[in-house]
Structure formats: C-alpha cells, structure tokens
C-alpha positions in Angstrom: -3.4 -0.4 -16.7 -3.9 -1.5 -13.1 -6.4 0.9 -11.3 -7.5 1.0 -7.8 -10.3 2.7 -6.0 -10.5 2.4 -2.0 -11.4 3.8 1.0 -9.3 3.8 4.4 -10.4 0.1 5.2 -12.4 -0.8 2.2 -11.5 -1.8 -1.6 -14.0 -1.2 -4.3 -11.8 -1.8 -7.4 -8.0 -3.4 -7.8 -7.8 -4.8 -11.2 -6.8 -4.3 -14.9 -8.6 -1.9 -16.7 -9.2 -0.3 -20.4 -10.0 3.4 -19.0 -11.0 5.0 -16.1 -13.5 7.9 -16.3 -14.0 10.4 -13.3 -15.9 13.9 -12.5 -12.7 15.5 -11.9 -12.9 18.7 -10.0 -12.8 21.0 -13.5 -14.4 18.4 -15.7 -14.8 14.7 -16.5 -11.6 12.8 -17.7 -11.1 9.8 -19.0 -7.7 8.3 -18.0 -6.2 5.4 -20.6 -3.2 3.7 -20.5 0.3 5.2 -20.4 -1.5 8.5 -19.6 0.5 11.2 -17.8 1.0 11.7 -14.2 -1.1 13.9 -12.2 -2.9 14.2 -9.0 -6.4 16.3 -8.9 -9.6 15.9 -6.7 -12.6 14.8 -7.5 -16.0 15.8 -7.2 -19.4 14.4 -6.1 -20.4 12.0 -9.3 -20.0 8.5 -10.8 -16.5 6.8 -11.9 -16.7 4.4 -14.7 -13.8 1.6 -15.0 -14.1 0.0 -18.3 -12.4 -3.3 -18.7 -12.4 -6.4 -20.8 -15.4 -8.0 -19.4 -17.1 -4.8 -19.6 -17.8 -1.9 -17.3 -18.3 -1.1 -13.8 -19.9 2.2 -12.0 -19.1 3.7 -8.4 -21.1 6.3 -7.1 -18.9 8.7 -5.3 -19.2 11.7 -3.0 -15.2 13.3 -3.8 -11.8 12.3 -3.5 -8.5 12.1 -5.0 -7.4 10.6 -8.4 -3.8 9.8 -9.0 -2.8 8.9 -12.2 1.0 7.5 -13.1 2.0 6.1 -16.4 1.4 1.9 -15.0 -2.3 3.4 -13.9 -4.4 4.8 -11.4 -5.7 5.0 -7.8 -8.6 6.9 -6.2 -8.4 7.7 -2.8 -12.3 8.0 -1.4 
C-alpha cells in the first residue's frame, strides 16, 4: 500500500509500505493493505511504517490519518 506522511511544506514518508501503525485519537491502529476507508485524528505519539526493508518511526505531536483502500496519508 502506498502511505504518505507530510507536513504543509515537508515530506517525511511517500513510499510502499507493509502496515502503518498510529496513536489514533481512541487507540493505536494498525492500518494494512486493502483496509477500509476512514478519516480520524491522531494524537501526540509515534507512527510506525513497516516495510520490506524494515521499519521506520516518526515522532508526532497530532494530526490526521486518512486511510482508503490503495493506502494512507497523514496530514501533520
């Protein structure tokens, strides 16, 4: 699934990924591919992109996570 995290004029992620893990704003979730839509906001904590070449971490202070069936994008 494609997944990318950004700022207004900065991109911290834009790539293929396994999953996507993120302290949504009622819980952790763990978004995989093909999952289904939805929109929620996201808290102050750490989102974990997992991909073939292993993982990467992003410290974050909120946002929004917008899931679609093709993948994901967090606004920061």
């Amino acid at each position: 699934m494609h997944v990318v995290i950004a700022k207004v004029n900065e991109v911290y992620f834009d790539g293929e990924a396994l999953s996507l893990t993120a302290p949504g704003a009622e819980g952790e979730l763990t978004v995989l591919p093909h999952h289904e839509s939805l929109i929620t906001t996201l808290k102050a904590g750490t989102i974990t992109v997992r991909t073939q070449n292993g993982s990467q971490t992003f410290e974050i202070t909120g946002g929004v996570l917008e899931v679609h069936p093709d993948g994901a994008t967090v606004l920061l």
